[in-house]
Structure formats: C-alpha cells, structure tokens
N, C-alpha and C positions, 0 to 999 in steps of 0.2 A: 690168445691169438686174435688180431685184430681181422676186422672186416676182408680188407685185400689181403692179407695173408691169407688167411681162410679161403677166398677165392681164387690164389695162384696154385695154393695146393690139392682145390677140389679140380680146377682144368688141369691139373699135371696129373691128376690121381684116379681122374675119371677115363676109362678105359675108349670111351664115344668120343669123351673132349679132345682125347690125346689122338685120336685118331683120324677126328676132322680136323685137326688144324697142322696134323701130318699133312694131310690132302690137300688142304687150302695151302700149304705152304708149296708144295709139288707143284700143283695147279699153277700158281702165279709163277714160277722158275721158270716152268716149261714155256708158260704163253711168252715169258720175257725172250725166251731162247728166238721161239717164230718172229718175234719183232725184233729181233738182230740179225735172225736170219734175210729176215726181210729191208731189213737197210743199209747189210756189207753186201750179202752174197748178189744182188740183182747186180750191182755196180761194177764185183769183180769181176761176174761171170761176160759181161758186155765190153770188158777190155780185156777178154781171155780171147784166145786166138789154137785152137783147139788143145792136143795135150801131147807129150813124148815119154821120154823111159823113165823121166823126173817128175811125170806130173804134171800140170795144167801149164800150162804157154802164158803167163799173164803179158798182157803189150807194156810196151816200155810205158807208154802214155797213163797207165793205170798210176804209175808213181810221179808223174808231172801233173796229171790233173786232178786226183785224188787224195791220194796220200800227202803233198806236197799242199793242202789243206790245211792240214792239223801242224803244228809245229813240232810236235814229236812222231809223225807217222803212222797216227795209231786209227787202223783200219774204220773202227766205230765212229768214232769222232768226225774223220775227214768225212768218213759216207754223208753223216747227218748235213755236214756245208755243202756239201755235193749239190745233195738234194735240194735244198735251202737257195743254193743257186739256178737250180733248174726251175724253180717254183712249185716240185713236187711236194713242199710242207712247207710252212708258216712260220715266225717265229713264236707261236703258241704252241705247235707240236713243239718245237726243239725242249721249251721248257717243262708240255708234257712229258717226253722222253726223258730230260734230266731228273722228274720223278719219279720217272718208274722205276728209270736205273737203282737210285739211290735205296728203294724200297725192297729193290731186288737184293741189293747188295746187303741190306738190314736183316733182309728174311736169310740169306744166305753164312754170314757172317755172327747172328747172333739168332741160329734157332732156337737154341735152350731156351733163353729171354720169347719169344714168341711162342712157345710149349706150356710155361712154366710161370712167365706172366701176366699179372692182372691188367697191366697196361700194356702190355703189346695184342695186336691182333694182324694177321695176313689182312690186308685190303681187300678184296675180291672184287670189289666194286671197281678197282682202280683198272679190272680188264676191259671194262667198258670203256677208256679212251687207246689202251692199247688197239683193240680191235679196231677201232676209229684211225689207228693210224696206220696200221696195218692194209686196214681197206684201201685208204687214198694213196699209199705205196703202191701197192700189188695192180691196184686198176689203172694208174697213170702207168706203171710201165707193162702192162696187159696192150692197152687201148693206144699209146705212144710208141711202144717199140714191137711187140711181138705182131700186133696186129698189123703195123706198116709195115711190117717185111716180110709179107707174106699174101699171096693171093686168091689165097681160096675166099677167105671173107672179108669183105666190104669194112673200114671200120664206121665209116657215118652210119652205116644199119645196125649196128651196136646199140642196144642200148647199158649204160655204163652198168645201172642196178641189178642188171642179171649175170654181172663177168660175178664168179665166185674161184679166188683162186685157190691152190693146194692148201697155203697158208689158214684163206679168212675158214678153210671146211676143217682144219685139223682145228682151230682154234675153239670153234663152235663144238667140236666132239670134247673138246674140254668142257664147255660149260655145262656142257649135260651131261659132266658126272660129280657135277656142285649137288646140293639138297635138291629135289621135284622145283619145290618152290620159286627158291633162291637161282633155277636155272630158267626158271621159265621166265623170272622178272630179266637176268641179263641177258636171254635172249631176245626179248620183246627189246630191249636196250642197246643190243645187238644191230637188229633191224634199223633201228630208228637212227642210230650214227653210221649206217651205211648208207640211210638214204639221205644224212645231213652229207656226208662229206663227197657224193654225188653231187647234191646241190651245190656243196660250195665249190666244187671243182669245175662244172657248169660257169658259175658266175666270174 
C-alpha cells in the first residue's frame, strides 16, 4: 500500500478524522447557505409587497430589475449583478463568491472524495472571505435601507463596525464549533475582515 493510500484509508478509517471532516464539510454548507441567503433573500424581500393566501406578493419590478439580470432568471446569479450594480460588492467578491460556490458544490457533490481522500480537504479557511462578504451585504443594506426608513435612529450616529446582523452572529456560532484553536484563529480573522470591508465601504 503506498503512502496516500495508507493516508485515504487512515482518514476514512479513523473514527476523529471521519468525524471532523463530517463537520468541516457541514460547517462550510451551512455558512454557504447564510451567504445566499444573504444575496437572494435581502433583494427579494425589498420588492415583496407584503403576503396573501399564495404567499408572498413579490412586485412585478422584482422580475424587470432583477431577475431580468441573468439571462436565464436564475434568482442567485441576477442577485450578485444586482448588487454589483448598486456598488454593494466589487468585482473581487463576485469572483470570491464564484469560489465559494464552486467549493460548495465539490463538498456537496463528491463527499465520499473529501471523507476518503488524501487529496481533498473541506477549506474552512475559505469562511473567512465568506464572512467578509457576508458583512459588507448585510451592513450596506442595515445602514442604506433599514436604517433610512425608519426613525427612531439616526443613521450618521451609526457606527458601521458595531451593526452585527442575524446572519454575521449565526455565522460566528459556526466558527465556534471548528477545533478551540482553529476557531479562535478564524475568528480573530473574523474581526479583522469586518473591519477591512468597513473601511473599504467607507472609502
């Protein structure tokens, strides 16, 4: 049995290995989940016009300025031009997001291969731009739409680095059930791309 053999069958064989890289693989799905959730539903929910015996009211305008986007209508896709048009993300998210997807879809599509082999491994690391993009989602439409329509609070007295939304807190309750270690480095990592993409949304 050669080296990586020997190594696919000790991570499939080992009851620890098979188990965190259950979790690692769960973990990265999930957070994938909060960062689609965070770049359809804000969009749909803002041309939804409240709900009836069918279900949510979406406005006609959701499918002329939206979906009318993407060439095939496909809800994810048009969100991210959306965005991209409003100046809520960059052309560097989009191609972070075209990674993450793709990663998702590998973890999703070929578990066995990331269980069982020597060469696949869950990223975990790769949450650290999720969250990065997660952040500058959820605080530009925090700070730009819920904050403007609404008067109890001022948004100029805002400051941007203390909005934490449902999202960036579930996100964080992931990271802290990585390893002690491995949770405190991505959330020190955490921190620091929340207060990068502040700054750059500032600038």
């Amino acid at each position: 049995m050669n080296g990586k053999a020997h190594q696919a069958l000790e991570k499939f064989l080992n009851p620890e290995s098979l188990r965190s890289n259950l979790i690692a693989a769960s973990i990265f799905i999930t957070g994938y989940e909060i960062l689609k959730d965070s770049i359809v539903d804000q969009i749909r929910s803002f041309y939804t016009n409240g709900f009836d015996e069918n279900g949510l009211i979406i406005d006609k305008n959701y499918k002329s300025k939206v979906l009318a986007l993407d060439a095939k209508s496909n809800p994810f896709r048009a969100s991210i031009k959306w965005l991209l048009a409003h100046g809520v993300i960059d052309t560097k998210d989009e191609i972070i997001i075209s990674d993450l997807t793709q990663h998702r879809n590998d973890i999703a599509h070929q578990l066995p291969a990331f269980l069982s082999s020597a060469d696949r491994d869950v990223e975990l690391a790769r949450l650290v731009d999720l969250v990065a993009i997660v952040t500058k989602i959820d605080r530009w439409w925090i700070i730009n739409v819920e904050l403007e329509t609404q008067d109890e609070i001022d948004p100029a007295k805002v400051k941007p680095e203390e909005i934490m939304s449902g999202h960036m807190i579930f996100l964080h309750l992931l990271l802290t059930t990585v390893s002690s270690e491995d949770s405190n480095q991505l959330y020190k990592e955490f921190l620091k791309q929340t207060e990068r993409s502040t700054s750059a949304s500032a600038d």
